[in-house]
C-alpha positions, 0 to 999 in steps of 0.5 A: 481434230480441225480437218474432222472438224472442217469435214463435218461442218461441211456435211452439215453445211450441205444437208442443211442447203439441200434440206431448205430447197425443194422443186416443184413439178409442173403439170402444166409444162410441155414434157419431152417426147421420144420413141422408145427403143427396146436395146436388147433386141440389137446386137450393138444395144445401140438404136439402128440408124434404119429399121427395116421392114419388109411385106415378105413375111405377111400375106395382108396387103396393109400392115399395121405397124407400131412404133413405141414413143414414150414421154419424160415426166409424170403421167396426166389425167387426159389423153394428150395428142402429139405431132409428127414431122415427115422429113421430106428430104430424107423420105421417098415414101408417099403418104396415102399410097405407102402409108397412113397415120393411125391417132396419135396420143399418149393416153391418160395417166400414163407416159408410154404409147404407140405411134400407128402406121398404116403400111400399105403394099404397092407392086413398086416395093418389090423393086424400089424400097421406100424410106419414110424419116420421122420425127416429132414436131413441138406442140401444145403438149409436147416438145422433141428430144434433140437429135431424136427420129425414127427412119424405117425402110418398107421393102417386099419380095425379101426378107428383111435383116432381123434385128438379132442377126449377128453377122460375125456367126451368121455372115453378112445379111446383104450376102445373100443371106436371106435364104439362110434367115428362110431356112432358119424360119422353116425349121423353127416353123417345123417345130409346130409338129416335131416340139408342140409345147416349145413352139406354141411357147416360143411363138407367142414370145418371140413372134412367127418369123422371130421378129421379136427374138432377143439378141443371141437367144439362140445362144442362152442355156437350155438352147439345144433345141433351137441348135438341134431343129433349127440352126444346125440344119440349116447350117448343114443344108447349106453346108453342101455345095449343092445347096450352097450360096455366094455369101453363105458365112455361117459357123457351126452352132455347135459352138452355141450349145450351153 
């Protein structure tokens, strides 16, 4: 009875320190900001330390790019500006001739936004990619997360490594590999007149170039579509040594079907 005695009064103890304090949220004080990665768009559910991209896959010579930021805290009823540092010694980008800056809010009543690039296609692209290293500054408003910052590689004339490119079924994306991600494109692209309703569906959800395809999508139940009109075709194609290439690693989708 003592140690059921001691054990409550512990209890109680605890609940009755717990019930006499209260905290209090400041509107008023800076909330910390940071970009906010969508995980299940990689293969390691890990943030990359550089995000490609690539004009090879637009016609446009400007892109808008958008960077998703989110804050910590409750929302406000104002639209808050926040600031960014470029860091000069990991960026070779130029600002005005690679890119510019859209505005730079979180909007009212809410703690989500976007951070708008303006990219811009130049002919040293095609040859030299550029880097362009983010992070954010301290403010009236807001205040960075340790450690937090956004690097994106801007390239043309290749097709940038997909974030769902997973290199132990597809091979090493810098082997050459590209042609296999084009090839894949084209049979997904095919699928406007072969499967009307699943392309419009998959279009819309995944993106054209499949840009915004989850990690191993191509491996989910019901995928026999996506391995009998476009993963198995390419695999074949490239299968035979006329059309084969150095790097080409890819196993038989076969194997993905659920």
């Amino acid at each position: 009875m003592m140690t059921k005695y001691l054990i409550y009064t512990g209890i109680f103890l605890l609940l009755g320190a717990c019930s006499n304090k209260a905290i209090y949220y400041n509107p008023d004080q800076k909330r910390s900001i940071y970009f906010n990665w969508d995980l299940n768009k990689y293969v390691s559910n890990v943030a990359p330390d550089t995000v490609f991209f690539s004009f090879a896959i637009y016609e446009e010579k400007e892109v808008e790019y958008r960077i998703p930021v989110k804050s910590m805290g409750m929302s406000v009823d104002e639209d808050q500006c926040f600031e960014l540092e470029v860091v000069e010694d990991s960026t070779t980008a130029e600002f005005g001739k690679h890119y510019e800056f859209g505005t730079l809010i979180i909007p009212k009543n809410e703690v989500e936004g976007v951070l708008p690039l303006k990219l811009k296609r130049t002919e040293d692209l095609m040859n030299h990619p550029v880097l362009l290293y983010l992070k954010f500054r301290e403010n009236d408003y807001f205040r960075p997360m340790e450690g937090d910052h956004y690097c994106l590689s801007i390239i043309d004339g290749k097709l940038a490594k997909p974030a769902w490119w997973t290199s132990y079924y597809l091979g090493e994306y810098n082997n050459n590999n590209d042609r296999l991600y084009l090839k894949i494109l084209e049979n997904f692209w095919a699928l406007e007149e072969l499967k009307p309703v699943f392309y419009a569906e998959k279009e819309k959800e995944y993106g054209k170039f499949l840009e915004n395809a989850p990690t191993a999508f191509f491996q989910m139940p019901g995928n026999m579509i996506w391995i009998k009109y476009v993963l198995k075709p390419a695999y074949e194609y490239y299968s035979d040594p006329e059309n084969t290439y150095e790097g080409f690693a890819m196993v038989d989708p076969d194997r993905f079907i659920r």
